[in-house]
C-alpha positions in Angstrom: -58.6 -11.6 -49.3 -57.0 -8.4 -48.5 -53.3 -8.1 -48.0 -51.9 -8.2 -44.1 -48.4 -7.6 -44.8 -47.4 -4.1 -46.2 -43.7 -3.0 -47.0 -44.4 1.1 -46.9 -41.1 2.1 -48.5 -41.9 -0.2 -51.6 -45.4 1.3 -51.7 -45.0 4.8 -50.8 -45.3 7.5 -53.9 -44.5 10.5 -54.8 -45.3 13.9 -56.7 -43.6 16.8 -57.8 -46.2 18.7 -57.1 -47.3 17.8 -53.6 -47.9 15.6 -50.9 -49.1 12.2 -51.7 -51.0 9.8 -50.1 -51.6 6.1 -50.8 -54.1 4.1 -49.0 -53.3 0.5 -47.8 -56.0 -0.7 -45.8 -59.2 0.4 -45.1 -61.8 -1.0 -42.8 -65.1 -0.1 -40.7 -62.9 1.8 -38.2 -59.3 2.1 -39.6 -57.7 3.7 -42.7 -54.0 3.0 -43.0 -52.0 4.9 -45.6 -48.2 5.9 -46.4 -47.5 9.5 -46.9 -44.7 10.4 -49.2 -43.6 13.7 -48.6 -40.4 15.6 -51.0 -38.5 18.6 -49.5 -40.7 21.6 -49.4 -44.1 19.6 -49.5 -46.7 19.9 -47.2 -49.6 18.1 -45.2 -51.9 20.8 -44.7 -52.8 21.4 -40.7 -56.4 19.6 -40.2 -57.9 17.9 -37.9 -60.5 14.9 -37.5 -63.3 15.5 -36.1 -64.5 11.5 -35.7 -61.3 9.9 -34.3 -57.1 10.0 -34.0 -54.7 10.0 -36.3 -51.1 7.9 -35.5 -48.3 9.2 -37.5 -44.8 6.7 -38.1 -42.2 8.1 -39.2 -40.6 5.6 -41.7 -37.6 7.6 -43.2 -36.7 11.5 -43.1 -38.0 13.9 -40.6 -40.6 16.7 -41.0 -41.5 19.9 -39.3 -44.9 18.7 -37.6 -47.5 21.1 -36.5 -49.2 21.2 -32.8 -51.7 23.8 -33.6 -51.4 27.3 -31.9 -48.3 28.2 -33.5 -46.1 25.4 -32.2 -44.4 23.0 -34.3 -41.8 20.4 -33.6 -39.4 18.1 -35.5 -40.5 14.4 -35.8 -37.4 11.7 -37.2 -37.4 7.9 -38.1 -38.9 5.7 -35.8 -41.0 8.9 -34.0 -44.8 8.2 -33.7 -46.9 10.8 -32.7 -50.6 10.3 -31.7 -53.5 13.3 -32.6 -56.3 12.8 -30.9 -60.0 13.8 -31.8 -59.9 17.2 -32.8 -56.1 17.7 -32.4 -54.0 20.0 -34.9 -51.6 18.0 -36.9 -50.2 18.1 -40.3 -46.3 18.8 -41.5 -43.6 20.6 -44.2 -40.3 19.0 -45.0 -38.2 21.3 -44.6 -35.5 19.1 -45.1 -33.4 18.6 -48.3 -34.3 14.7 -48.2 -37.6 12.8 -49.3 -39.8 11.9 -45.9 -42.1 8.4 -45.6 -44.6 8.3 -43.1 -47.4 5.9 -42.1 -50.9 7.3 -41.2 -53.3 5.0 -38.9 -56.6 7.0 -38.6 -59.0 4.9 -36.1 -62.8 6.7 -36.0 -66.2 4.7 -36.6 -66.1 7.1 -40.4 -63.1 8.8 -41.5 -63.1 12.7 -41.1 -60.9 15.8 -42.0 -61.0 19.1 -41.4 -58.6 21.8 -42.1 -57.1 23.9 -39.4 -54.0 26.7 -38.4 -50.3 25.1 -38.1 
């Protein structure tokens, strides 16, 4: 039986080199995974093509891209919802480590990349 209960700060890894993801649930229609992100990392602007993608930030704050140019600054305790097809993605720009939960909800899990 697969976990229920998650504890994203005691989970969530990191890199030196980039962006890291680790998955904690997957299932027919939802991927959930924690996002640990160190200062001057990046999530690459994509979108998905199949479904939305729920961002929760856990700790931190990161610059978060809208697509078209715009960006704006997501803190603890934001969520912010991309639709199908929506431009999202983010850089910490900030000099502290960022945590973030990702809850992806499409019938097949799908990524493409796109312009901040």
């Amino acid at each position: 039986m697969s976990p229920r209960t998650f504890n994203a700060e005691q989970l969530v890894r990191f890199s030196a080199e980039k962006a890291t993801v680790t998955e904690l649930s997957i299932t027919d229609f939802t991927s959930i995974a924690v996002w640990g992100v160190r200062p001057g990392q990046e999530v690459p602007a994509h979108t998905h093509p199949d479904g939305q993608d729920t961002w929760v930030m856990v700790r931190g704050e990161l610059t978060y891209y809208l697509g078209g140019g715009q960006r704006r600054t997501i803190r603890a305790g934001d969520l912010d919802v991309a639709d199908k097809n929506q431009v999202h993605g983010a850089r910490n720009e900030s000099s502290a480590d960022a945590i973030f939960l990702s809850i992806y909800s499409a019938p097949k899990l799908g990524w493409e990349k796109a312009e901040p």
